[in-house]
Every structure is written in C-alpha cells, then in structure tokens.
GUKOL-483724 format. One record per residue: x, y negated, z negated of N, C-alpha, C in turn. Coordinates in nm, 2 decimals, padded with zeros to 4 digits, m for minus. Last residue first. Example, Ala and Ser with C-alpha at 12.3 -4.5 7.8 and 13.67 -1.06 7.14 Angstrom:
(rec (01.28,00.22,m00.71),(01.37,00.11,m00.71),(01.29,00.00,m00.79)),
(rec (01.32,00.57,m00.78),(01.23,00.45,m00.78),(01.32,00.33,m00.78)),
//
This chain:
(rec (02.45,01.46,00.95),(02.38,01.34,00.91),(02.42,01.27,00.86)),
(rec (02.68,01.67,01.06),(02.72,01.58,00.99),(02.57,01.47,01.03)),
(rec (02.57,02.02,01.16),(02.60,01.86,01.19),(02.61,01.77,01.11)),
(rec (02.59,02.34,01.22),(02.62,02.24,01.10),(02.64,02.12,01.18)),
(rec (02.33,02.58,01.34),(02.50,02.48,01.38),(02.49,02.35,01.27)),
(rec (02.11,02.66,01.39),(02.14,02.62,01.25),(02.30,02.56,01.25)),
(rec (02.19,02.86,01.64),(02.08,02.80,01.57),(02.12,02.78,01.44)),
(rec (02.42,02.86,01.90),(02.40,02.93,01.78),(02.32,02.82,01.65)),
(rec (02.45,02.69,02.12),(02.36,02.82,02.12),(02.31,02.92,02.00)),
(rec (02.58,02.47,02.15),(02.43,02.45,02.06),(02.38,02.62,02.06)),
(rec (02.75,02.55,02.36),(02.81,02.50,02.25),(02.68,02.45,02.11)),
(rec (02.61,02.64,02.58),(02.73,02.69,02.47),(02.71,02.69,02.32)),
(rec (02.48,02.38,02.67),(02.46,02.45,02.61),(02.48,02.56,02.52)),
(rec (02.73,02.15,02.64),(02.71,02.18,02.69),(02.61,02.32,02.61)),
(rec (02.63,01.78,02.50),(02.70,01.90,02.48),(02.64,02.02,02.58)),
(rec (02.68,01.43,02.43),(02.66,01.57,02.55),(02.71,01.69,02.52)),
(rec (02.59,01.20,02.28),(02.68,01.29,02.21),(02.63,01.42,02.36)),
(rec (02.48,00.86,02.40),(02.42,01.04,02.36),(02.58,01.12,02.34)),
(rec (02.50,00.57,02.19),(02.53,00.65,02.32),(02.54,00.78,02.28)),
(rec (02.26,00.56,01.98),(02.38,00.55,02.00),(02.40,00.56,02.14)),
(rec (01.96,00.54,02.01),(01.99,00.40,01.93),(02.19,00.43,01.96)),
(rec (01.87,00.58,02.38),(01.87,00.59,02.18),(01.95,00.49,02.12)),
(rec (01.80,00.75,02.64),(01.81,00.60,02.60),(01.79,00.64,02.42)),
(rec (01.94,00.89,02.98),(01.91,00.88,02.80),(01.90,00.73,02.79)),
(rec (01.88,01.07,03.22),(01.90,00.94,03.21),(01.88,00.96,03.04)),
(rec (02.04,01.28,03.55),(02.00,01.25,03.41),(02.05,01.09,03.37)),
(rec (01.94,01.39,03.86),(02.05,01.23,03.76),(01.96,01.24,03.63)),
(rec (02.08,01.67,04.03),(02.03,01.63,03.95),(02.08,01.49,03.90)),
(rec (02.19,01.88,04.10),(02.15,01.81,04.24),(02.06,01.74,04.15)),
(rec (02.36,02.11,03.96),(02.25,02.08,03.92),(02.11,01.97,04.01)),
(rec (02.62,01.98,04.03),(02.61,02.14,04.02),(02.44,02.14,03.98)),
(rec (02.66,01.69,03.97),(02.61,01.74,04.14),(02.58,01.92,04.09)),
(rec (02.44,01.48,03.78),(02.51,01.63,03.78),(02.53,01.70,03.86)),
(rec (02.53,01.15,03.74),(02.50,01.28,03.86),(02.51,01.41,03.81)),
(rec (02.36,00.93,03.46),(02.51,01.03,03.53),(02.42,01.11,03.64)),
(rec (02.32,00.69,03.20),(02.28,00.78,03.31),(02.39,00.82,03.37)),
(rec (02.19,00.57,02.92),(02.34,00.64,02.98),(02.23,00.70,03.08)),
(rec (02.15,00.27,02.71),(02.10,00.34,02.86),(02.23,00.39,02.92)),
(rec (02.13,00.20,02.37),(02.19,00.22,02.45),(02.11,00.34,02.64)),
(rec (01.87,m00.06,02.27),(01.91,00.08,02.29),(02.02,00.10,02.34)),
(rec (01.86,m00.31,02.25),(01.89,m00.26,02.12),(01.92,m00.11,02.14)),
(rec (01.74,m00.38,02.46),(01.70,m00.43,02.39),(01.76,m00.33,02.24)),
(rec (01.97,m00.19,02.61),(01.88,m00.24,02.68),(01.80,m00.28,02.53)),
(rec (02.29,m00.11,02.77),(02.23,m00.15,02.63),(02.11,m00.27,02.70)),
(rec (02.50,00.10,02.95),(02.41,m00.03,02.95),(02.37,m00.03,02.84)),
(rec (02.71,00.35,03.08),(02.62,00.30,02.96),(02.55,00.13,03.00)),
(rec (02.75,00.58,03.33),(02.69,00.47,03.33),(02.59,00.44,03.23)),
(rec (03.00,00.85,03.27),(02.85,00.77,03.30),(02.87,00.64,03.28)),
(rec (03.24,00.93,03.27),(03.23,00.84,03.37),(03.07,00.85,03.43)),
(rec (03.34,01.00,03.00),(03.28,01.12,03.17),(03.24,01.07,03.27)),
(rec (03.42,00.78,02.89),(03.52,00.88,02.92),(03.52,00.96,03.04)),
(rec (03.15,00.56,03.10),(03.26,00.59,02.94),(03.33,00.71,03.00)),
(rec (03.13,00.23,03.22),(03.19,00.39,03.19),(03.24,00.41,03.13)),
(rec (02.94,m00.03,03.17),(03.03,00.00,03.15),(03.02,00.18,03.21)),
(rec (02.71,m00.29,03.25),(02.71,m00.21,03.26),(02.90,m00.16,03.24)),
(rec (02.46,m00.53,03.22),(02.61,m00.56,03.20),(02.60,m00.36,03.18)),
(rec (02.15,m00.61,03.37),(02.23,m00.51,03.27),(02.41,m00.50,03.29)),
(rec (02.00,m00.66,03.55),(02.12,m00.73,03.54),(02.16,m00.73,03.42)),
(rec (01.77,m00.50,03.64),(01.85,m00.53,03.75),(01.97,m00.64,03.72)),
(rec (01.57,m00.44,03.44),(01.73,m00.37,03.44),(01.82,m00.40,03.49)),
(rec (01.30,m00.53,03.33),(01.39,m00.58,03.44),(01.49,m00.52,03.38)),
(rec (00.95,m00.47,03.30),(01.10,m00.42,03.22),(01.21,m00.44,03.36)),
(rec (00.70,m00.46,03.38),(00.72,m00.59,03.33),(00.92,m00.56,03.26)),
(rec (00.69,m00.18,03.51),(00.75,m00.28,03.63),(00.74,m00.46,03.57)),
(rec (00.62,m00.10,03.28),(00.69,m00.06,03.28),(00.75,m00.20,03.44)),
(rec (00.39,m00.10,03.12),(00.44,m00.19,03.12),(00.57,m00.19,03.18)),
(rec (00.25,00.18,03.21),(00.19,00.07,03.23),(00.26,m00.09,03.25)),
(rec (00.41,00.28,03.06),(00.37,00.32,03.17),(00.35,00.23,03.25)),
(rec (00.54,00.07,02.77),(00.48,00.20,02.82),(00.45,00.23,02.94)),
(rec (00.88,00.10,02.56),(00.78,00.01,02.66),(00.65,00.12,02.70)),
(rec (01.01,00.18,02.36),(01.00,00.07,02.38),(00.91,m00.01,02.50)),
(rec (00.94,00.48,02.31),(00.90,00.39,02.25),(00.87,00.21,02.32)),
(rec (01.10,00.69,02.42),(01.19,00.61,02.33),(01.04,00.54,02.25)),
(rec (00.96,00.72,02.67),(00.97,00.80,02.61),(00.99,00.75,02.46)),
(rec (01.04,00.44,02.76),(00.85,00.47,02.76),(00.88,00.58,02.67)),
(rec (01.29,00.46,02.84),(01.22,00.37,02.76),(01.05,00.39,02.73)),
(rec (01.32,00.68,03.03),(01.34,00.73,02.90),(01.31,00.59,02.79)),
(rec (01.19,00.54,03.23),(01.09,00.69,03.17),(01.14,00.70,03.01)),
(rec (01.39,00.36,03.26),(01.23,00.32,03.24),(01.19,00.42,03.15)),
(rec (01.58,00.56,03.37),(01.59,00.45,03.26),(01.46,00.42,03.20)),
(rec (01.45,00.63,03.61),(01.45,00.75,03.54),(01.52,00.67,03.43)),
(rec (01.42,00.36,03.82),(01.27,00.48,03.71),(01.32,00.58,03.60)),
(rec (01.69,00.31,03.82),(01.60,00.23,03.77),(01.44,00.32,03.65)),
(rec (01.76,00.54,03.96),(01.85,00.51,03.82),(01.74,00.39,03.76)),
(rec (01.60,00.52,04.22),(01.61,00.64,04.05),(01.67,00.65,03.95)),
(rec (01.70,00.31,04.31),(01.57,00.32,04.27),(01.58,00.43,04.20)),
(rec (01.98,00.39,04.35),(01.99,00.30,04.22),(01.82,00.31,04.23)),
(rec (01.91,00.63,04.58),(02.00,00.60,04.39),(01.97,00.53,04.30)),
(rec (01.79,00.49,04.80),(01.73,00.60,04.65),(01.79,00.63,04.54)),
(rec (01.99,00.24,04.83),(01.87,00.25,04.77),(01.84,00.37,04.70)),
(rec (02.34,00.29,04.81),(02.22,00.41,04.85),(02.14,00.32,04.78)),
(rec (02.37,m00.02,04.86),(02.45,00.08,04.96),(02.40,00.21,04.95)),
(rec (02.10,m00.26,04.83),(02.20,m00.17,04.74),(02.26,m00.04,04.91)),
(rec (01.91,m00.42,04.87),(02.07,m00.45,04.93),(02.13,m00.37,04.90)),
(rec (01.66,m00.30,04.77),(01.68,m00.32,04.93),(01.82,m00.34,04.96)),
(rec (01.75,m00.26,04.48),(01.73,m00.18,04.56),(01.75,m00.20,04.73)),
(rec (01.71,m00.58,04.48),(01.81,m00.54,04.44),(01.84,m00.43,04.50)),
(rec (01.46,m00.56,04.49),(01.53,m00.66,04.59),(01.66,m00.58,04.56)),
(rec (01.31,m00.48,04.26),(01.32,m00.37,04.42),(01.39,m00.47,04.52)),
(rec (01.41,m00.60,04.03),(01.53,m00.42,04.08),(01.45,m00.46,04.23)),
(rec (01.28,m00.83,04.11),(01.44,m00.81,04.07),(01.50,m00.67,04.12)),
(rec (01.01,m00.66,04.05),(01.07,m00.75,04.15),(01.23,m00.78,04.18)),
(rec (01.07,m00.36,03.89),(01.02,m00.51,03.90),(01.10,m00.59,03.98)),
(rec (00.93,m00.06,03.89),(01.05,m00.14,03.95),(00.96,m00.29,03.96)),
(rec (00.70,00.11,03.96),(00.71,00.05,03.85),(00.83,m00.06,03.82)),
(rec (00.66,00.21,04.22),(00.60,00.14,04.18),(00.61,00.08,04.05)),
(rec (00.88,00.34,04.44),(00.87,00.31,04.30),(00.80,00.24,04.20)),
(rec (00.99,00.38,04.70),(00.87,00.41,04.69),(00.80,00.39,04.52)),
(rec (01.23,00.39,04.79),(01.18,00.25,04.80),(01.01,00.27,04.74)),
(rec (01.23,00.73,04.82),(01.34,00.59,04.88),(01.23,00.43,04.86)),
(rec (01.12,00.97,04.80),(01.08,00.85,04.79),(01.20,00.71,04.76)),
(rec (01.31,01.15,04.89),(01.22,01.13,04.92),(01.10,01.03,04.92)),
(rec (01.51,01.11,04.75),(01.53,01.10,04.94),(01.39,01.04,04.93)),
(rec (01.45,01.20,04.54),(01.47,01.05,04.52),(01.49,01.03,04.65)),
(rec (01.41,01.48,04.50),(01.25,01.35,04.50),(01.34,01.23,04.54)),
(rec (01.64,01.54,04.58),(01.55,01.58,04.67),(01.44,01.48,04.62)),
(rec (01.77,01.52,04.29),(01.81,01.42,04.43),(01.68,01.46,04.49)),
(rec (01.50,01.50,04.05),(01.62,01.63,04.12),(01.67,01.52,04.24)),
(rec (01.59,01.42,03.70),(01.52,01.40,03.85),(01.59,01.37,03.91)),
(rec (01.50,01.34,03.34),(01.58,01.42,03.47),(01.51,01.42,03.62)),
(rec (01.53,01.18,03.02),(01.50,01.20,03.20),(01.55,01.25,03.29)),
(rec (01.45,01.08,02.74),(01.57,01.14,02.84),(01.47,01.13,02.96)),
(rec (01.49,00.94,02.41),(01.38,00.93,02.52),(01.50,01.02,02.60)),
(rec (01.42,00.87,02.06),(01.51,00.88,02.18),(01.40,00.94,02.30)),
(rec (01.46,00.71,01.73),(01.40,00.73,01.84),(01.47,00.73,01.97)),
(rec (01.70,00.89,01.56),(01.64,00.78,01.57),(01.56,00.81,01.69)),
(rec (01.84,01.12,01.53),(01.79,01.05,01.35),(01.65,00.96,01.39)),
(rec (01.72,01.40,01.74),(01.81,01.27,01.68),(01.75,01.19,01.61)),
(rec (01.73,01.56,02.08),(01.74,01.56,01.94),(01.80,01.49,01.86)),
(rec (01.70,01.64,02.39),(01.75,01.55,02.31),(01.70,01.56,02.12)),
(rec (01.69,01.83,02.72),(01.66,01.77,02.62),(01.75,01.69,02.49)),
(rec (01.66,01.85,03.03),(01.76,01.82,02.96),(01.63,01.81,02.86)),
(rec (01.71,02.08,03.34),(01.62,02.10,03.23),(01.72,01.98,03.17)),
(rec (01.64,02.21,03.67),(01.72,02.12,03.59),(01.66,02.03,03.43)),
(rec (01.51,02.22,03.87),(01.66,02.27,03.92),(01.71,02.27,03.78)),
(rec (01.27,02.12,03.92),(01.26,02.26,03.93),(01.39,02.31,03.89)),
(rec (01.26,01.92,03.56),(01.28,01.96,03.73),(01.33,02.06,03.76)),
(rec (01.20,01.77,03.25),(01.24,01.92,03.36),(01.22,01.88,03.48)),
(rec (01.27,01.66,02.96),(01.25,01.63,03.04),(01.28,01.75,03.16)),
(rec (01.23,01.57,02.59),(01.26,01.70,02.68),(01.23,01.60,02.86)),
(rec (01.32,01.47,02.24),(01.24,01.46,02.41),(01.30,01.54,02.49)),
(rec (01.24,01.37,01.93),(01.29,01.49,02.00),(01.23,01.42,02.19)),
(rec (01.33,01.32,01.58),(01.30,01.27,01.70),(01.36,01.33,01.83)),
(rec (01.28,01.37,01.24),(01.38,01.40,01.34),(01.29,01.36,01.49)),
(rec (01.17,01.34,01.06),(01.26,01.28,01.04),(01.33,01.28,01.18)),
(rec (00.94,01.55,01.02),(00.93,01.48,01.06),(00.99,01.33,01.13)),
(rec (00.94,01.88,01.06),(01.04,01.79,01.03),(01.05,01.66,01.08)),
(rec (00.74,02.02,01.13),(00.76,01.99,00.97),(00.90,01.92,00.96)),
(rec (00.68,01.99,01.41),(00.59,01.97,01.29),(00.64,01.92,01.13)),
(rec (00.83,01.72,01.58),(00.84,01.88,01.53),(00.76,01.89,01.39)),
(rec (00.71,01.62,01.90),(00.74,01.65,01.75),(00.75,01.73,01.69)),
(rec (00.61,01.40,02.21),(00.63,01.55,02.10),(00.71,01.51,01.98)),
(rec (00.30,01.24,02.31),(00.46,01.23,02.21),(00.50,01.35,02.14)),
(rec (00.16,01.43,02.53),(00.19,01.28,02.49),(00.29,01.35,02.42)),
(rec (m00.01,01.80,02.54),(00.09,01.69,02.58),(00.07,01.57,02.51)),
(rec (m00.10,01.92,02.27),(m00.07,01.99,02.37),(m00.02,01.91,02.52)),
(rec (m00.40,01.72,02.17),(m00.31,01.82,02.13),(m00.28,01.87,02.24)),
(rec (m00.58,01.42,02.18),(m00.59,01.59,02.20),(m00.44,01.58,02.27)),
(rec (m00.66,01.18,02.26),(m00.65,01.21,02.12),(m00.69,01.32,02.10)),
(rec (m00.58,01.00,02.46),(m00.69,01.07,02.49),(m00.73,01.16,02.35)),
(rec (m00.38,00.88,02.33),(m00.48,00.77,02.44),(m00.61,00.87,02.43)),
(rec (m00.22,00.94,02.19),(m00.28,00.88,02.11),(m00.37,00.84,02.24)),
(rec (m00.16,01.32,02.24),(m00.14,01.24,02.32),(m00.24,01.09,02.24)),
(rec (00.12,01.55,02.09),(m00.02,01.44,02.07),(m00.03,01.32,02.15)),
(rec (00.27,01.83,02.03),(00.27,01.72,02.12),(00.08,01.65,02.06)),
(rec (00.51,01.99,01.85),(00.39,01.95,01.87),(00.35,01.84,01.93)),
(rec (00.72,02.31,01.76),(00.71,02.14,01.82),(00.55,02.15,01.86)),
(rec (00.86,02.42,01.49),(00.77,02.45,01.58),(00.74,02.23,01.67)),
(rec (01.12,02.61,01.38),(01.12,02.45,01.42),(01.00,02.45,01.54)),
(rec (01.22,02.83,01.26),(01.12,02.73,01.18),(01.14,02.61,01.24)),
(rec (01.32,03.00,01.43),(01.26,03.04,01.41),(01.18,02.93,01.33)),
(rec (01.61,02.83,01.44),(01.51,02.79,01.57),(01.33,02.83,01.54)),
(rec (01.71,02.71,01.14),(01.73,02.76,01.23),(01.57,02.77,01.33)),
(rec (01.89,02.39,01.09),(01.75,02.44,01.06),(01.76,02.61,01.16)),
(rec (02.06,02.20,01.16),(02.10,02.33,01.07),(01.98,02.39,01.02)),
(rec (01.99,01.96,01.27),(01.98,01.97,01.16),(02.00,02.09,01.09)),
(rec (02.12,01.97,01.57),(02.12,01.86,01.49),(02.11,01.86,01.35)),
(rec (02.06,02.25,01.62),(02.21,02.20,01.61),(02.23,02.08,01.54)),
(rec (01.79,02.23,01.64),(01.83,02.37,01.57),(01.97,02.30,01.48)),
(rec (01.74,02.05,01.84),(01.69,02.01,01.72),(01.78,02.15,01.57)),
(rec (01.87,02.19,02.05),(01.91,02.07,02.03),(01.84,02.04,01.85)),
(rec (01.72,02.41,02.05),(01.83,02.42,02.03),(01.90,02.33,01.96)),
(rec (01.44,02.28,02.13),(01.48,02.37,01.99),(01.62,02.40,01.93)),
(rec (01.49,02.22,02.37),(01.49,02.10,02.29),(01.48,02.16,02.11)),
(rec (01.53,02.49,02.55),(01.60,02.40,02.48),(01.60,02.29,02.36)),
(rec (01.20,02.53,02.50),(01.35,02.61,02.43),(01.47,02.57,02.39)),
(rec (01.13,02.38,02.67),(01.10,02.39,02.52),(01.14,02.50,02.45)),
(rec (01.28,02.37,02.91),(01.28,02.25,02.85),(01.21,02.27,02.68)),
(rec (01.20,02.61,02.99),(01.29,02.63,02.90),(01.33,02.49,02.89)),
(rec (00.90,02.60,03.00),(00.95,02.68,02.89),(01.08,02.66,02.86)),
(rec (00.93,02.42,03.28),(00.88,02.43,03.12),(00.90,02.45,03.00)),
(rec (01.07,02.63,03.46),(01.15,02.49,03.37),(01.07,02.41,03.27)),
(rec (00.91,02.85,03.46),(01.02,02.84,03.45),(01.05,02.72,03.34)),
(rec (00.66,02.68,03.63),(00.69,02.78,03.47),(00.78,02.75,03.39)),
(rec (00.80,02.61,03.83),(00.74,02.51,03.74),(00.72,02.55,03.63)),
(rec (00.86,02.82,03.96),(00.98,02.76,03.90),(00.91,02.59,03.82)),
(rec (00.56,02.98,03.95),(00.67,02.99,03.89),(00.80,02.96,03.83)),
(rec (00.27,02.74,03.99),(00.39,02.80,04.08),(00.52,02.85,03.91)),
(rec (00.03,02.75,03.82),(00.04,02.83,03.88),(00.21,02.86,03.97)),
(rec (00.07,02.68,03.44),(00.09,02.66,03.55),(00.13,02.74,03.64)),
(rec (m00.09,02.82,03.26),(m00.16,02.73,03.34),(m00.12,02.72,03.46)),
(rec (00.12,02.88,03.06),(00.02,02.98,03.15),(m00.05,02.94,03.26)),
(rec (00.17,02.65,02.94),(00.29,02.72,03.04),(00.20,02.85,03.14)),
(rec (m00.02,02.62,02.78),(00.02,02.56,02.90),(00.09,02.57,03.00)),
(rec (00.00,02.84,02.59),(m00.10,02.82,02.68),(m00.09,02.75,02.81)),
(rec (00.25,02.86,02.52),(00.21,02.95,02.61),(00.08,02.88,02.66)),
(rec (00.17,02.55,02.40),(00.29,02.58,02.47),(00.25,02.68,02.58)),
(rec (m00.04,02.66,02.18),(m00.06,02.57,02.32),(00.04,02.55,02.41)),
(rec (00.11,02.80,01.99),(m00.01,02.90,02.12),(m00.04,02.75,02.19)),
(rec (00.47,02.77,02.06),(00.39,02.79,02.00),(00.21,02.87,02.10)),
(rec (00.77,02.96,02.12),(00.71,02.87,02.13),(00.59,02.92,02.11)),
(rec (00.92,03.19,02.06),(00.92,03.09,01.97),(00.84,03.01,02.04)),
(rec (00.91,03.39,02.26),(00.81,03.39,02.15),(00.82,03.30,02.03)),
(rec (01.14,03.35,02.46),(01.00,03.29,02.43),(00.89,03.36,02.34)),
(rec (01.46,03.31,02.35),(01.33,03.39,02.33),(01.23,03.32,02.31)),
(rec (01.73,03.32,02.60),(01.65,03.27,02.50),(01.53,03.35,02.42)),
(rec (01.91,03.40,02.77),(01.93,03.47,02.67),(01.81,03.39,02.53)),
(rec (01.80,03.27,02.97),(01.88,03.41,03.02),(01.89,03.47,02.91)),
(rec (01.71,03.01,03.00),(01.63,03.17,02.96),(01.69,03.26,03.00)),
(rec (01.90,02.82,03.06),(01.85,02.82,02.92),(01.77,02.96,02.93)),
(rec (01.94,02.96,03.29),(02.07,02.90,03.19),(02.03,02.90,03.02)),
(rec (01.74,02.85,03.44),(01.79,03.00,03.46),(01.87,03.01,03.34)),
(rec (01.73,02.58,03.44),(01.61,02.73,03.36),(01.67,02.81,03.34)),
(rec (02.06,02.43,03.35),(01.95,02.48,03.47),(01.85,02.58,03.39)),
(rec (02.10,02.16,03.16),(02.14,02.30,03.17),(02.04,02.33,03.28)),
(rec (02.20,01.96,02.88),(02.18,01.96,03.03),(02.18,02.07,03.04)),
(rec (02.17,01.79,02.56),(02.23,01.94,02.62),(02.14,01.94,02.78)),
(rec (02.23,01.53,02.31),(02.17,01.58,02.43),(02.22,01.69,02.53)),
(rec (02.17,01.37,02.02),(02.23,01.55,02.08),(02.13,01.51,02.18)),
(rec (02.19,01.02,01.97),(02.12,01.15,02.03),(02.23,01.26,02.05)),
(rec (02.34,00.88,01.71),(02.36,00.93,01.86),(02.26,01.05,01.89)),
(rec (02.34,00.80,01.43),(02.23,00.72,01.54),(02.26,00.78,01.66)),
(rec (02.43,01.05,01.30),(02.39,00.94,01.24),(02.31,00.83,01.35)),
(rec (02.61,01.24,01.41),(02.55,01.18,01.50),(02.37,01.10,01.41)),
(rec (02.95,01.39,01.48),(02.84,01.27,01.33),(02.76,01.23,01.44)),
(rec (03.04,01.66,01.55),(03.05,01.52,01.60),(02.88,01.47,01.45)),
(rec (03.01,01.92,01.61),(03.11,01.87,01.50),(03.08,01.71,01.45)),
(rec (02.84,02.21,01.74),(02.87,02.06,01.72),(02.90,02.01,01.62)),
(rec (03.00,02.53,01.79),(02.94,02.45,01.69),(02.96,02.30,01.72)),
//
C-alpha cells in the first residue's frame, strides 16, 4: 500500500510489459484502446502499449482509492480533434492528471493532483541517435558535443522536454525554444537527477535492469514506487 501524501508529488511506478501483464487484466481497457492496440502489427509494440495502459490504472487506482474497474482513460488530441491519442484522462475523474510512456523494454506511468508528464527511452535508441535530436537548443547541442557520453546527456535533454510537452508547459514544436543546459541540478536519496524547471520539478535516472532512462516532470519531486507496491487497486493515499 502507498502511504506517502502526495498532495503535489506524482505516483510514478517503472516496470517491464512482461511485469505489468503477468497478472493484469486486459479487459479493463477501453474499445479504442483495444482498438489501437489491435492495430499495431509487431507484438512487443503491442505488448508495451497495453501495459503502459494498465499500468497508468494502477497508478491512478493507488493515488485515489478508486478501484481499477471504474477508472476508464480517454485520450483527445485538440489539433486534429479525434479521440483515441493526444492528452489522456480519466473520464470521470477529472481531478486527477495522468501520463504513460513505453518502450519495447520498458513501461512507466504517473498519476497526480497536479499536472504531470513522464518518459521513457530504451539506451539502444540513444546509441543510436547520438547527436541526432532536433529539438535540443543550441546551448544543450554544444553542450552535448563536450559532454563525456553525448547520447546520454542528448537523451536526458529530449526525454525532460517530452515530459514538459506532456506536463503542459511547452509543445513539440516549442520545444528546441526550452534551454535545460544550465539547470542547477541535485541527487536525491536514489541518486536521481532533480532540477526545477519553471516551477516544475525534472527527475531523471538509469534503470540498468530495464536498459532504460526514465524522465518525470510535476509540481513535486515523483514519489517511485515499485509495482508491488500499487498492485492492490483502491490502495489508500493521503490527498
């Protein structure tokens, strides 16, 4: 059971597909969910779909003691103005603020009072595009060139951004006008990397068991819990 007061801290739970659907049930998600999830042709893209939206149920389950069976989520995209991706939500609770993020290896989501955003992304993309980041502003990609791993800190840069675009505070578009490259930076107990970026807090970490860098941004620093510990739906949290 989560214990912790999380009045402005994101619930955020990390976990592999395999992890979150080993004992989950997909018939909680909704008919555009399956639908989408049907669509897609490779498997471990399936996979971490579904249980990015399984998870983020969990998370929402534990945050407000709702149980999983009444917490349906809904995505709307305001550009193209059709249902079934952009900003998700949970239908009937509209208090509560949710984000999910997947790779093939590696699932996080987030649930919380205030606006929040996450990000995940697997090492293997970040080899692979080393220097390749188009949204990075001049500052990061100099910064990036002298750095001792470039694809690191270029994915600590985008995968911050994402969860600022997620969050709200910036968009897609605006995103290489967002400089990070001289963010006063600390560690906290698990020895992430917090920052504070116009009022948010920015945590990012390695998960080497997972070959994964998760990134959060909300109004606290994120409360981490291991899936376990959210597994039982309607878990009591202190609002």
């Amino acid at each position: 059971m989560v214990r912790t007061s999380l009045r402005r801290a994101p619930l955020v739970v990390v976990a592999s597909p395999d992890e979150v659907l080993a004992d989950a049930d997909v018939g909680l998600l909704g008919v555009a969910e399956r639908a989408r999830s049907a669509a897609l042709q490779d498997p471990a893209d399936r996979a971490a779909y579904v249980a990015a939206h399984l998870l983020v149920r969990r998370c929402a389950a534990a945050l407000t003691g709702r149980p999983l069976a009444g917490l349906a989520v809904h995505q709307w995209c305001a550009d193209c103005r059709t249902a079934g991706h952009g900003r998700p939500s949970l239908a009937d609770v509209p208090g509560v603020h949710v984000s999910w993020s997947h790779s093939r290896g590696a699932v996080v989501a987030a649930a919380a009072w205030r606006p929040v955003g996450v990000d995940v992304e697997g090492f293997p993309v970040a080899a692979a595009a080393a220097g390749g980041f188009p949204g990075l502003a001049p500052a990061e990609q100099q910064q990036v060139r002298s750095a001792v791993d470039p694809s690191l800190l270029a994915l600590r840069h985008w995968a911050r951004k994402e969860c600022l675009v997620k969050a709200g505070t910036t968009t897609l578009a605006g995103m290489g006008r967002v400089d990070l490259s001289r963010l006063a930076e600390r560690r906290d107990r698990a020895g992430r990397a917090v920052s504070r970026y116009r009022g948010l807090y920015l945590t990012d970490w390695c998960d080497p068991a997972r070959e994964a860098l998760v990134a959060v941004a909300g109004a606290g620093a994120p409360v981490v819990r291991a899936l376990a510990d959210v597994a039982a739906a309607g878990a009591a949290v202190g609002r």
